[in-house]
C-alpha positions as CSV (number, residue, x, y, z in Angstrom):
1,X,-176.6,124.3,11.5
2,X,-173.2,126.6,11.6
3,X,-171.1,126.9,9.2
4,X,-168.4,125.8,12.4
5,X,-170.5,122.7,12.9
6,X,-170.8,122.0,9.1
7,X,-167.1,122.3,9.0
8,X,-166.6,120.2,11.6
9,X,-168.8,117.4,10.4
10,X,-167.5,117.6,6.8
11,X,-164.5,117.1,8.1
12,X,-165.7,113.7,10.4
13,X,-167.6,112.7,7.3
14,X,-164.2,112.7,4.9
15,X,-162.6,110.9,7.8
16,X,-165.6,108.1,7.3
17,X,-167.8,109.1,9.8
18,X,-171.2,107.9,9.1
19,X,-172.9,109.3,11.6
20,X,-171.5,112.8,10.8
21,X,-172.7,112.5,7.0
22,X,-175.9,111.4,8.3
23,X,-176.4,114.9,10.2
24,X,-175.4,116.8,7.1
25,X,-177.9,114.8,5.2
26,X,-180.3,115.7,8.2
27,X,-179.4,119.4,7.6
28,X,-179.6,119.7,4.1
29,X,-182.2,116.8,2.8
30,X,-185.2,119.0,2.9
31,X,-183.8,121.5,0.8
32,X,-182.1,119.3,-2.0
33,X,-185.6,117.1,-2.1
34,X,-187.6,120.6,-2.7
35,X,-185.2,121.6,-5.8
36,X,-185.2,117.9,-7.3
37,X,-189.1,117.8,-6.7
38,X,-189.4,121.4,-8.5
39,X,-186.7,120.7,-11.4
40,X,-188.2,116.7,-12.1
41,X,-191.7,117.5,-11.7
42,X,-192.5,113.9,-9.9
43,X,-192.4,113.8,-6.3
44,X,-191.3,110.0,-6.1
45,X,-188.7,110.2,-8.5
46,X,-187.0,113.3,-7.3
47,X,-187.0,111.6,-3.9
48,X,-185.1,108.8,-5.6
49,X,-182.8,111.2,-7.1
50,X,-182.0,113.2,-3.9
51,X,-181.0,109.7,-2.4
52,X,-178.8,108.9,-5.4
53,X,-177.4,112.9,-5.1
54,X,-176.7,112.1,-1.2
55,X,-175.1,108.6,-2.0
56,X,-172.6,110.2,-4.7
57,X,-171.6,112.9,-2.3
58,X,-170.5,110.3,0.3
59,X,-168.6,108.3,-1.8
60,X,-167.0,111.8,-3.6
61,X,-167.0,113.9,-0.4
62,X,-163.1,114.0,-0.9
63,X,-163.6,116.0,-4.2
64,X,-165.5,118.9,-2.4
65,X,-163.3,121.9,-2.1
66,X,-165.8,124.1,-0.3
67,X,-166.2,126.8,-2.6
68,X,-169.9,126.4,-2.3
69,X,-171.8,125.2,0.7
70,X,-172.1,121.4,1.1
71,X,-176.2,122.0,0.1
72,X,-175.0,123.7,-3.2
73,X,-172.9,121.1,-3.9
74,X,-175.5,118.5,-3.5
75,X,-178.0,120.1,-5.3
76,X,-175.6,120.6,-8.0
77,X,-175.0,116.8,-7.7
78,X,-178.4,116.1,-7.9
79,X,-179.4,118.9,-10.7
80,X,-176.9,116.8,-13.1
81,X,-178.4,113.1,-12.4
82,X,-181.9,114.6,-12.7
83,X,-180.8,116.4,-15.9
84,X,-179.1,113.2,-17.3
85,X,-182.3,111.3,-16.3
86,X,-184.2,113.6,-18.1
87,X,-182.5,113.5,-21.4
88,X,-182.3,109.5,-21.2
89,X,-186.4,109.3,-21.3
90,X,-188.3,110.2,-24.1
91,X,-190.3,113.4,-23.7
92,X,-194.0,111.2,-24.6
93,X,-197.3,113.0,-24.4
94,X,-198.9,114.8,-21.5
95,X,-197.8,114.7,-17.9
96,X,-199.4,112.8,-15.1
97,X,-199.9,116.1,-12.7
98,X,-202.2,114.1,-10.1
99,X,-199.2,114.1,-7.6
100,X,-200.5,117.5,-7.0
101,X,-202.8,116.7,-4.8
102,X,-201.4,114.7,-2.5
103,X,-198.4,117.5,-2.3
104,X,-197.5,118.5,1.6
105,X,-195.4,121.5,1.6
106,X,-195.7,125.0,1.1
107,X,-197.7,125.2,-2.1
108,X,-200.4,123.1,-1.0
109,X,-202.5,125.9,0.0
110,X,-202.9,127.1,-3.2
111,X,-205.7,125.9,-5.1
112,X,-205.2,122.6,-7.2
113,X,-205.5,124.3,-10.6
114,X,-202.9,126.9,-9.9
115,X,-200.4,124.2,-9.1
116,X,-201.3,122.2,-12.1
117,X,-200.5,124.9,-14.2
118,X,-197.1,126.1,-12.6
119,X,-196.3,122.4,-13.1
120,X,-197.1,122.6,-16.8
121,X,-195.7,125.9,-17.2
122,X,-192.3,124.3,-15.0
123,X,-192.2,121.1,-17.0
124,X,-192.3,123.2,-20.4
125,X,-189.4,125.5,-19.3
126,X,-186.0,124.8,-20.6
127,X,-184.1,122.7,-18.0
128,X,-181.3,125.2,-17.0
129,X,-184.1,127.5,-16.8
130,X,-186.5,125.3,-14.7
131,X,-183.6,124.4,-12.7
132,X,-182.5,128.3,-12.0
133,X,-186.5,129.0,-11.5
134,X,-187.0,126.4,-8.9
135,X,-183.3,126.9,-7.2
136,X,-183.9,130.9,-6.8
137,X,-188.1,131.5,-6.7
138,X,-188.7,128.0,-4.6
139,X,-186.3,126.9,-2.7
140,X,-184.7,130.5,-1.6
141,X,-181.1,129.8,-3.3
142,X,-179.1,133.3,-4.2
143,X,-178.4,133.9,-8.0
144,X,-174.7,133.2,-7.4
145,X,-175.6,129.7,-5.2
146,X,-177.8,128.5,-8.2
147,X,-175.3,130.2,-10.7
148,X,-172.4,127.6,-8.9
149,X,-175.4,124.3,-8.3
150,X,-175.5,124.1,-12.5
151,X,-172.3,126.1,-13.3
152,X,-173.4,128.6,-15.3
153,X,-172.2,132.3,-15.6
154,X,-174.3,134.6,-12.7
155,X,-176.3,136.5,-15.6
156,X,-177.1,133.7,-17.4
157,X,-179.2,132.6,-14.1
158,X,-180.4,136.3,-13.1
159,X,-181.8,136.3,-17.3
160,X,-183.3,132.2,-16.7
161,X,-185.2,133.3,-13.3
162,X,-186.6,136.1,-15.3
163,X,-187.5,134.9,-18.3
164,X,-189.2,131.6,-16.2
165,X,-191.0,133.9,-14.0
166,X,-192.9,135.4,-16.8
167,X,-193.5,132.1,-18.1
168,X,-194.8,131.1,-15.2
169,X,-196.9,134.2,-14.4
170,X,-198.6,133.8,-18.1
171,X,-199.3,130.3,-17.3
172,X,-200.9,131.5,-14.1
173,X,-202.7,134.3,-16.5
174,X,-203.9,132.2,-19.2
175,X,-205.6,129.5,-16.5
């Protein structure tokens, strides 16, 4: 999509055009479900919390200013209900990683013990730092996108995708 035709349809969609909202959603789904699946570590619940993201940005569309792009703003939207989910549940015992192998995008060609221990190493990372890892390494965000998507300071993310990458590379190490 162009940033013209984005403009365009943000611009139906604040009017109340369904239709228009529903080809941004279109647009941008994939790439907000990808950063909530990375940053929640369960696939059905980050699903869930893309759909809750999508159905906050409708009904606060007027409240964008575009300083971001419309995805950067939703995954920002979705970063701080998965983040407020998080903190709501008790962190209790080990996680259930067998998700794993029914995933269907890009990392499913590694092998099943690799992507059980990036999801350990993922799920033990701080959450700004999770969320910075998955934004910048997985789902091909810039430092300054994912620096505006959980409104921290541009350095703070550059240091969080660091230090996360050599968590996870460890993790990879120690398997």
């Amino acid at each position: 999509m162009t940033d013209d035709e984005e403009t365009r349809l943000l611009a139906d969609a604040r009017r109340g055009d369904a239709r228009a909202f529903s080809r941004l959603v279109d647009a941008h789904q994939q790439a907000v479900r990808g950063f909530l699946r990375r940053f929640a570590g369960h696939w059905a619940d980050a699903d869930d919390l893309a759909q809750e993201a999508f159905v906050i940005a409708w009904s606060k569309l007027a409240r964008f200013e575009g300083r971001s792009s419309f995805r950067s703003w939703v995954c920002g939207v979705g970063y701080r209900i998965a983040r407020d989910a998080r903190r709501s549940h008790t962190r209790a015992g080990a996680r259930d990683f067998s998700w794993l192998e029914e995933q269907d995008d890009v990392d499913a060609g590694a092998p099943l013990e690799d992507r059980i221990a990036v999801a350990r190493a993922m799920a033990e990372l701080p959450d700004d730092q999770r969320a910075a890892v998955a934004l910048c390494l997985s789902e091909g965000f810039s430092h300054a996108e994912a620096a505006s998507i959980l409104n921290l300071p541009l350095g703070t993310v550059k240091s969080h995708v660091t230090r996360g990458r050599e968590r996870l590379l460890k993790a990879l190490e120690a398997q």
